[in-house]
N, C-alpha and C positions, 0 to 999 in steps of 0.2 A: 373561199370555203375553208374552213376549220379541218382538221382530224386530229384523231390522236399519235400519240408520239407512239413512234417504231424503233425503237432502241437495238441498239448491235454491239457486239462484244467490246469493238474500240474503247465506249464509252468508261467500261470497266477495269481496262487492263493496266493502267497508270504508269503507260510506258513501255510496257513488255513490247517486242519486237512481233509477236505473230497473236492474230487475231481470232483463232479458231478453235480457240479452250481455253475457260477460263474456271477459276476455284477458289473458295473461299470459305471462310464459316460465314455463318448467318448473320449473327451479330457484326462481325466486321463490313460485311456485304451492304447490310443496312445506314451505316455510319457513313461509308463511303457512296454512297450510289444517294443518297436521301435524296437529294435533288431532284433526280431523274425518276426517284419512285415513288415519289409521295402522290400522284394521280393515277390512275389507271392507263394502262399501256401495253403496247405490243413487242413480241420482240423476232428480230428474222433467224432467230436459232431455235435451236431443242436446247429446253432448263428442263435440270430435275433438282428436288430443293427436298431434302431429310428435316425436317422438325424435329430436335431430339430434348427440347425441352420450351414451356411454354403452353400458350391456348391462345385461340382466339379464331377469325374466320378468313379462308380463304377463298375468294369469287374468282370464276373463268369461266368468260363466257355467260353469263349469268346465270351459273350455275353454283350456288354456295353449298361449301365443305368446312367441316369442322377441323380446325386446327390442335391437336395436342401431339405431347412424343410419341413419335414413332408415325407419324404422318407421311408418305412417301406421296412428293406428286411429279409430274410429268405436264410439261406444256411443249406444242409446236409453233412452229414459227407463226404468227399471224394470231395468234390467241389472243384476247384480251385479259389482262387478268389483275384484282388489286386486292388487299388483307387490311385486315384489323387485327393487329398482332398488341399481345400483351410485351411490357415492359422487359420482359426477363429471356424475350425467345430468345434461342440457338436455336443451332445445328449446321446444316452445310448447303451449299450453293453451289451447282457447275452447269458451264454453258457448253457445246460443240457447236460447231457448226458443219450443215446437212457436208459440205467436202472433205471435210476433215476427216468423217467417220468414215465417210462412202470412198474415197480415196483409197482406204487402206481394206478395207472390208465391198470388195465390188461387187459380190454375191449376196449381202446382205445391205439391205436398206432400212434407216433408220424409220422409214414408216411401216416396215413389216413387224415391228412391237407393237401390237395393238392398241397401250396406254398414247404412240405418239401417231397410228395411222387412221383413227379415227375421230371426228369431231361426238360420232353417236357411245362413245364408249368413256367412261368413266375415269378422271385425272388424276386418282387418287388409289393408292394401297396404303392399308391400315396394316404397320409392322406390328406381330407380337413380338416380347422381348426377346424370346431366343434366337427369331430373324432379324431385330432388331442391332444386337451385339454380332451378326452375321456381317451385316452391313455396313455397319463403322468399322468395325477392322479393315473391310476391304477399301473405304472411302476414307481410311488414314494413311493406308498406303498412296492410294492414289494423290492424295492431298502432298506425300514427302515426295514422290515422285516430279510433281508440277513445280516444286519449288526446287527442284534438281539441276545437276545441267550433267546427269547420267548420258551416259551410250546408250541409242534408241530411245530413244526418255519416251516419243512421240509411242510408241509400239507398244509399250508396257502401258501407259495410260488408254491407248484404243483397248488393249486386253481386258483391264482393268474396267471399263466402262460398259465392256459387252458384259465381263460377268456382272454386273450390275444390272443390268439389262436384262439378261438372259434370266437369272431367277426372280428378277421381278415379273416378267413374264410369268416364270412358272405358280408364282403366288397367287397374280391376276386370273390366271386360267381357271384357280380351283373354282370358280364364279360359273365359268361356264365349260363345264365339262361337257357340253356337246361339239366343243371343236376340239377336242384330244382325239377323237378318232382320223383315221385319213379322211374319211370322208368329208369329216369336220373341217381336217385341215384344209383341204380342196375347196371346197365351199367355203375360206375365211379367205386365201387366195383370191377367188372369185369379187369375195366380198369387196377386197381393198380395190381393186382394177375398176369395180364400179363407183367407188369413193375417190379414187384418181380422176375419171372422167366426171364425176360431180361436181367436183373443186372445179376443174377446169370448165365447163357449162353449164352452171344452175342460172346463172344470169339470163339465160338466153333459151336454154333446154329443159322444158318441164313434164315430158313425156317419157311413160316411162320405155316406150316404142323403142325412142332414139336410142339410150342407154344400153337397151338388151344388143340391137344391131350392131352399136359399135362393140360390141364384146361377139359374137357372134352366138347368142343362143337367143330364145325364144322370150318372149315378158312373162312367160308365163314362169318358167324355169331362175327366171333373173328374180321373180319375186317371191321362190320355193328358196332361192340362197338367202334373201334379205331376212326370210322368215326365221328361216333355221338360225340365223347368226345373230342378230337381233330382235325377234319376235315383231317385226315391224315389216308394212308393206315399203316396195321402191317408191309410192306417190310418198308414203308418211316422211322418208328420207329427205326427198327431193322438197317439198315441201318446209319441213324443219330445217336444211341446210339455207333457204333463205329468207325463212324467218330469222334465222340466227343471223344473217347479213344484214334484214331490216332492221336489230333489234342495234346492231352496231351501229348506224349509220342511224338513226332516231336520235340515239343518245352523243353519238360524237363526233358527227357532220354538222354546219349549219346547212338546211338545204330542207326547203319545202319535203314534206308530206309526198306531192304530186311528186318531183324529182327524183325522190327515193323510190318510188315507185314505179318511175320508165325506169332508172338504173336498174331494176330489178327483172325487168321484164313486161311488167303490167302497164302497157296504153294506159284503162282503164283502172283510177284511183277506188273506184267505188269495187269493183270485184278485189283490189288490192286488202282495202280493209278487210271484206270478208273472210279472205283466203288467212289474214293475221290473225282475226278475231276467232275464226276456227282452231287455229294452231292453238295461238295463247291464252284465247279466252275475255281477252279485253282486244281493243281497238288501241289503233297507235297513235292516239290522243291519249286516252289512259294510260296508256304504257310508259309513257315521255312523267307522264304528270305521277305517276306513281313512284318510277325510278329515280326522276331528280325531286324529289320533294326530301 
């Protein structure tokens, strides 16, 4: 069986001693890594990657975004993701990894940012210029910091990282200002607990029965939070969370139709297609032949 490459910070640090932060500008990151990045691929950290000059397209997940300055994106570990970048791009590149951050911040988890705790929410903030010039100053520091061998060096770059985090948050949010209230907040809380137990059971758990139980409220209430936070029911979630697993494994497993299909849960290849063809719109024959063509 094939799969796609799962690339880890090692690959990048060209010797550094510790493997749990990495930084770069763009263009150098590109020169160096071409190998490893010229296919599409996975990586087991959180990357966030500034565009600050260039155009072109960036896919995750198969989801395509438009590449120009001031582009901010966010990828979790296990995302798939690949570009068509013009000749001329910059900007900056950093990786963490999930202990790095959580180690030092144990009350804060790197999936409670919304840009890195959901697959249903959006990988991308469009900088204006005055957040823009916000942003690079604080990702110039961090950038002298990494190439440092300061006191704490480790604690100034975790700092450095959450404020980077923390108003891109706040950027992200203006989108959806029905989770500024507490309520809101409570209810996004909720939301991620049920995207934690989705990741860990959509293979196997398609009901939205189970989900509400293991959280202890009602389905009825589990899908008044899905609503409010994403305008989506818990089936649309659960559903979508493994189409998005078929849609990986079509294109970068070798591995029968039928295979992919018990992998996923479905005996039954024939209800399998439906269930895609409802999602997607096409069948995973078309999907395969549209994608790689």
């Amino acid at each position: 069986m094939n799969s796609i490459s799962v690339l880890n910070i090692d690959l990048f640090q060209g010797g550094r001693n510790t493997s749990d932060f990495y930084f770069s500008t763009l263009k150098k990151h590109l020169i160096v890594g071409h190998r490893h990045l010229e296919k599409p691929h996975r990586h087991d950290f959180y990357a966030t990657i500034l565009f600050t000059q260039g155009k072109g397209i960036h896919e995750i997940d198969f989801q395509r975004y438009d590449v120009s300055p001031g582009s901010l994106f966010f990828m979790s570990p296990g995302q798939i993701h690949s570009w068509e970048l013009s000749s001329d791009i910059d900007g900056y590149i950093f990786f963490c990894s999930q202990d790095f951050y959580e180690m030092h911040y144990v009350n804060q988890k790197l999936r409670s940012f919304p840009f890195f705790g959901s697959v249903h929410f959006p990988r991308k903030v469009q900088l204006e210029d005055e957040h823009l010039q916000e942003f690079i100053s604080i990702i110039h520091h961090l950038e002298n910091e990494y190439h440092s061998q300061n006191l704490m060096k480790n604690g100034l770059i975790l700092s450095l990282l959450s404020q980077i985090f923390i108003h891109s948050t706040r950027l992200f949010s203006k989108d959806f200002d029905h989770l500024s209230s507490s309520a809101g907040l409570s209810y996004f809380k909720h939301y991620q607990d049920f995207e934690d137990l989705l990741e860990e059971n959509f293979t196997t758990e398609k009901s939205v029965a189970f989900y509400a139980s293991a959280m202890n409220i009602s389905p009825k209430h589990l899908n008044r939070i899905i609503q409010t936070v994403v305008q989506k029911t818990a089936t649309d979630l659960i559903t979508e969370r493994v189409i998005l697993e078929a849609k990986r494994m079509l294109i970068y497993l070798d591995e029968s139709l039928v295979e992919i299909a018990f992998r996923l849960g479905y005996e039954e290849y024939s209800y399998f297609v439906r269930v895609f063809r409802k999602s997607s719109g096409m069948t995973p024959t078309q999907f395969i032949k549209i994608y790689k063509s």
